[in-house]
C-alpha positions in Angstrom: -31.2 24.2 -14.8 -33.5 22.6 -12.5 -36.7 22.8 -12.0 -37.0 25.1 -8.9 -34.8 27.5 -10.9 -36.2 30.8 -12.1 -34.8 32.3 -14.8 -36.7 35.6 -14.4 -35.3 38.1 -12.3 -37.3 39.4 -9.2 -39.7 36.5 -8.9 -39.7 33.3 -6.3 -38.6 30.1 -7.6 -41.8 28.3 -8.7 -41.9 25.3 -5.4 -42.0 28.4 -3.7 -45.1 29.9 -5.2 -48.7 29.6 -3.6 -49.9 29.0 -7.3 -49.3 28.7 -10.7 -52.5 29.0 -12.5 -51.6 31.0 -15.3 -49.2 30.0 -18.5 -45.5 30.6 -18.7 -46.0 33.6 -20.9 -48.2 35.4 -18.3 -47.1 39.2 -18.1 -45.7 39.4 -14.8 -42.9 37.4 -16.3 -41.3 40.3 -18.0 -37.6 39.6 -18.1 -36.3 37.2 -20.6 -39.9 37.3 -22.0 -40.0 41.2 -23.4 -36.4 39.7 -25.1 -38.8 37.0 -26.7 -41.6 39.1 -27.8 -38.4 41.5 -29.5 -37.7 38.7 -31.7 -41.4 37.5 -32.0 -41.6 40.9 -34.4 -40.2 38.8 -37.3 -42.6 35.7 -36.5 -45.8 37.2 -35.3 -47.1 40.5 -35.8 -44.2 42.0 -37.7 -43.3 38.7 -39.6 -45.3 39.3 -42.4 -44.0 42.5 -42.7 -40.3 41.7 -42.6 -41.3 38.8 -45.1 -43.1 41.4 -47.4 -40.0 44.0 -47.2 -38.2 41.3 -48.1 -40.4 40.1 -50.9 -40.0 43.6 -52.2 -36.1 42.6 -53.7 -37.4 39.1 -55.4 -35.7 41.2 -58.7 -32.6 40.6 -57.3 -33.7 36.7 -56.7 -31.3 35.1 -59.8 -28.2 37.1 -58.6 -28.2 35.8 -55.0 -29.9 32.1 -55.4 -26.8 30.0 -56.0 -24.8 31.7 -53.5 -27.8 31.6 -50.4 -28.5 27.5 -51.9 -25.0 27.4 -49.9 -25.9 28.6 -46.5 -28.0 27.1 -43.9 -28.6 26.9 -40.0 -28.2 24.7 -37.5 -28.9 24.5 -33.7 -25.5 23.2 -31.8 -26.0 21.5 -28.5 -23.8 24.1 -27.4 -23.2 27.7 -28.1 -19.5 29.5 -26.9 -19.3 27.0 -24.4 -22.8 27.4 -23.1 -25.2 24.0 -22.7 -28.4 24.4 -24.2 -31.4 25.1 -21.8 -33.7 22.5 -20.9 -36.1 24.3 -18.4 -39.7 23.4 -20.1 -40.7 27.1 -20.5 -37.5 28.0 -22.2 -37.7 24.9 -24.8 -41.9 25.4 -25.1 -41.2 29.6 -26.0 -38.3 28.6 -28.5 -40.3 25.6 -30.2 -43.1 27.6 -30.4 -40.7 30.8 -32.1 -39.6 28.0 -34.4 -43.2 26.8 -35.7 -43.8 30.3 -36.1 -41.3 31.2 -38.1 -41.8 28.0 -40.4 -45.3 30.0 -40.7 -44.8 33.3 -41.2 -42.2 33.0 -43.0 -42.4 30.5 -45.6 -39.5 31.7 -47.7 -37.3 30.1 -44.3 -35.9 26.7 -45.1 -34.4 26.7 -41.5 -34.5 27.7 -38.1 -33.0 27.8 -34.8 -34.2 29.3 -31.5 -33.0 28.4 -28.6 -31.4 29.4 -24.8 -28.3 28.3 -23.5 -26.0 28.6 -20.8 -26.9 29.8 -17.2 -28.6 32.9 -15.7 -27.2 32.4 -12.1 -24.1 32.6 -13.6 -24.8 35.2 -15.7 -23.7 33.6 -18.6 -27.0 33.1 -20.7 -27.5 33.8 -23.9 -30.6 33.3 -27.0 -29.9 32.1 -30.4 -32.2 33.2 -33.3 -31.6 32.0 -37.3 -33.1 31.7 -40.3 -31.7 30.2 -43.7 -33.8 32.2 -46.3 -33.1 33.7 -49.7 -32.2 37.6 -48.7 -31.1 38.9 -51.9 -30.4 42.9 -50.0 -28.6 41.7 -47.4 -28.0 45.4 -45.8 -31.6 46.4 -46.2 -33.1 43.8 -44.2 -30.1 44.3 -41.5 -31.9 47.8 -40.9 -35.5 46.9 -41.1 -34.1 44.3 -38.1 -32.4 46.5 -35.8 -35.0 48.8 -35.9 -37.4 46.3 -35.1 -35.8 44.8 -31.9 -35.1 47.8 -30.4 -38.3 49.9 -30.8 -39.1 50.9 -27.6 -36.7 50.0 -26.0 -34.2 51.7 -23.9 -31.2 51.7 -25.9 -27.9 51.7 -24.0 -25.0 51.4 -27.0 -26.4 52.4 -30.5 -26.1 49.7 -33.1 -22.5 49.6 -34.5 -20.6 47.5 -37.1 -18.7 45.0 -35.9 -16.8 42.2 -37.9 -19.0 39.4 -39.0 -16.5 36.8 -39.4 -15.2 34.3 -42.3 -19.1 34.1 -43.2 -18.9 37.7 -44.4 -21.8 39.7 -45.1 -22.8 42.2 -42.1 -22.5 42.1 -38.6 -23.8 44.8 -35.7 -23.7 44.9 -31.9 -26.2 46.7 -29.5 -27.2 46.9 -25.9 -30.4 47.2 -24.3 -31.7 48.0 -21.1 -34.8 45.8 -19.9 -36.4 44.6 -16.7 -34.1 41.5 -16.4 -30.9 43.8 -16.4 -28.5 44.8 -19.7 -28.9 43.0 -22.7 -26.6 42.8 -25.4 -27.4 42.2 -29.1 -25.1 41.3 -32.1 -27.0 40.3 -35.3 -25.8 39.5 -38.8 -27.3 39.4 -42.3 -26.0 38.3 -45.8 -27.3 36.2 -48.4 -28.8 33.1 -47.6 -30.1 33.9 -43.7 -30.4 36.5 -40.6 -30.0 35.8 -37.4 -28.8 37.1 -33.7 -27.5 36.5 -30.7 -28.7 38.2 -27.3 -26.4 38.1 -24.2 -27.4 38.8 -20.9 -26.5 40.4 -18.4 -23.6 42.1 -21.0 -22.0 45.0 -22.7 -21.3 45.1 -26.3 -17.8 45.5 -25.3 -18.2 41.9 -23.5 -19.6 39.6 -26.5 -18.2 41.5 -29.7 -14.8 39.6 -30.4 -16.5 36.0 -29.9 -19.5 36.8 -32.2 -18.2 35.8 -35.0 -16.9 33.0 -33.4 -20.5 31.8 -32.0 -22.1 32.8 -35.3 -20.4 30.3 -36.9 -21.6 27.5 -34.5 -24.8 28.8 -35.8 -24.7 28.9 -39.8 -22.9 26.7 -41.9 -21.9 27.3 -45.6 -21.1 24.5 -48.3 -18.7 25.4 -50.8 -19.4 23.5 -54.5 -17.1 20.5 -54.9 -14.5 21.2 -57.8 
């Protein structure tokens, strides 16, 4: 993506602006932005929250430790085919998602946040993980859900779809916003929680190669015999 490009629908490309005075994040940029600040619930304002609920199930910790000690994330240099972003905004709002998820959520051991692909083509999509100790698995797949799409219009209600050799649970939703439809497919099991937004799609488009693109995304060791 270059640097004239805008990836925010119904605004000039930036050479073509008068001015720039304010930030990236300013609120005329709606768009990809309101999909930011629906996963910033888990790292800002609702982060504490979410790592409070979770904190509720630390009972559970011993059953789940060794078998979330084998998952982790990891942020490919591509994602279904898709290059990662390197427009500055895109890489500032996703490193800055990262630090705050390192912060408000200090059960995380790791992260990933980032774009990829292309929005002219409209084949762009956001990656969002975390590799954390999640003993009810289920549980925080609801508080989740619920949490990225409050108040928002909601298109296709959250269904089940299959999560893949990874196991634990999977779900697919679409959202209306000011950038056009957005579709969501998230998954939660043991050892992290994470999601997948897909622009300018239907659940019907992305459900099949979820799984698929999860996997690019979280890694599990199995013990050596």
């Amino acid at each position: 993506m270059s640097v004239d490009d805008d990836p925010f629908a119904g605004h000039e490309p930036r050479s073509k602006r008068r001015h720039d005075p304010d930030p990236p994040y300013r609120k005329s940029r709606k768009g990809l932005w309101i999909t930011l600040v629906v996963l910033l619930v888990l790292c800002g304002g609702g982060g504490g929250a979410v790592y409070f609920f979770l904190s509720d199930f630390l009972s559970d910790v011993k059953a789940t430790t060794d078998e979330a000690a084998k998952i982790t994330v990891n942020e490919p240099t591509q994602l279904g085919g898709r290059e990662k972003i390197t427009e500055p905004d895109l890489v500032k709002a996703a490193a800055e998602l990262k630090t705050q998820i390192s912060e408000e959520m200090p059960g995380s051991t790791a992260s990933v946040a980032a774009f990829y692909g292309d929005v002219k083509t409209k084949n762009m999509a956001m990656a969002f993980a975390m590799a954390m100790l999640n003993p009810k698995p289920a549980e925080a797949l609801n508080e989740f859900t619920k949490s990225m799409t409050e108040g928002s219009t909601v298109t296709e209600q959250w269904a089940d779809v299959e999560p893949g050799p990874l196991g634990g649970i999977a779900k697919c939703a679409a959202l209306k916003m000011d950038s056009g439809p957005v579709a969501i497919c998230v998954w939660s099991d043991s050892g992290s929680l994470g999601s997948i937004m897909y622009f300018e799609k239907k659940v019907a488009d992305v459900q099949a190669k979820f799984a698929g693109e999860r996997g690019q995304l979280e890694t599990r060791t199995e013990p050596k015999a």
